[in-house]
Residue, then its C-alpha position, 0 to 999 in steps of 0.5 A: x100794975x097788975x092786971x086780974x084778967x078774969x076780972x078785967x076788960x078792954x072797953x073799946x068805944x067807937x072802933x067803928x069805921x066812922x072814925x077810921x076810915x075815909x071821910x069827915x070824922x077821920x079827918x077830924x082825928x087823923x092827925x091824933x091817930x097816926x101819929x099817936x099810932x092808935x090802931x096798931x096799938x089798940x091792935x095789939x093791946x086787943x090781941x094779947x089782951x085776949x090771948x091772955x084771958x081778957x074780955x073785949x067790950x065793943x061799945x059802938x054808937x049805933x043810930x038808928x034813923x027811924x028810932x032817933x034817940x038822943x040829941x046826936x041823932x036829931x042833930x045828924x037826921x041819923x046819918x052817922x054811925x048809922x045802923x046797918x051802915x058800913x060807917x057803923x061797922x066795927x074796925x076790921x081786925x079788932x073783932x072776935x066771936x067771943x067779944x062782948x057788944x054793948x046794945x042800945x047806946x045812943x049817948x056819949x056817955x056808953x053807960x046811957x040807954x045800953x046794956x054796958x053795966x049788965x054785961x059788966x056785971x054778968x062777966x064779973x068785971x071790975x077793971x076797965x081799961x078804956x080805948x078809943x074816940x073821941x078822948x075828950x067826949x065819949x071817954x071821959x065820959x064814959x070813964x066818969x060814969x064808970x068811977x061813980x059806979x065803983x068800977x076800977x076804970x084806966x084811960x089807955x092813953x095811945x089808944x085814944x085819940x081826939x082832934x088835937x094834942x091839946x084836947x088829949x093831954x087836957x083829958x089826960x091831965x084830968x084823969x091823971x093817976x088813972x092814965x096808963x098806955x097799952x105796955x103798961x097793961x101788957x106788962x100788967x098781964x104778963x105778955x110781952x111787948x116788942 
């Protein structure tokens, strides 16, 4: 695979502390997450992906509960990914000033209601490599809604993870082709993996 890094970005949907720390949602996916190795993964891609020119696309789910837009935020009265929150927060460590973040997602789908097409757009970017939660729901998603729209997209396999091997593999199986993992685009960018 080769990787045009003025070209490409890491999207990373829902690295937020709902998800990757203590509580509810953790605990639905903690299985996946450890022993898919999903944070040290994506930690990794993050870093090398960055140094070797890529943009990182943070796409977090942010409820606000006196706006409720969309039926998770009606279904939850606002009390998950919760604006301002430390749930809602970006996963420590994956961070940097120069990232991209997506505005105004309230759906599944990352596309709906944000700005994640402009941005893709304004950055000239074509190819989209996909991470994060939960791989069955919001990545796919998000990925298919990317391929309607003529972008290059790839499911980043051990940076995803959902609630249980089945549910992943079914996701995988239905990307196929267009499924890699993190050395495969480190490879495709020139960096090397330990």
């Amino acid at each position: 695979m080769n990787v045009d890094e003025n070209k490409s970005a890491i999207v990373l949907i829902e690295f937020q502390n709902q998800w990757t720390q203590e509580g509810l949602y953790h605990r639905l996916i903690k299985g996946q997450l450890e022993s898919r190795r999903v944070l040290e993964n994506t930690a990794t891609l993050v870093h090398a992906a960055r140094e070797g020119g890529m943009r990182i696309v943070h796409a977090p789910l942010i409820i606000d509960p006196k706006n409720k837009k969309g039926w998770l935020a009606h279904l939850t009265f606002g009390r998950v990914f919760t604006k301002d929150s430390h749930k809602s927060e970006i996963t420590p460590g994956l961070f940097m000033e120069n990232d991209l973040v997506v505005k105004g997602r309230y759906a599944f789908d990352a596309f709906v209601g944000s700005n994640l097409e402009q941005l893709l757009n304004d950055h000239s970017i074509d190819t989209l490599f996909f991470c994060g939660f939960i791989t069955d729901q919001c990545i796919a998603k998000t990925m298919k809604t990317a391929l309607q729209k003529g972008f290059d997209g790839y499911l980043v396999s051990d940076c995803t993870a959902t609630v249980n091997g089945f549910l992943q593999k079914k996701s995988e199986k239905r990307f196929r082709e267009r499924v890699v993992n993190h050395q495969d685009v480190l490879h495709g960018i020139g960096q090397m993996v330990n």
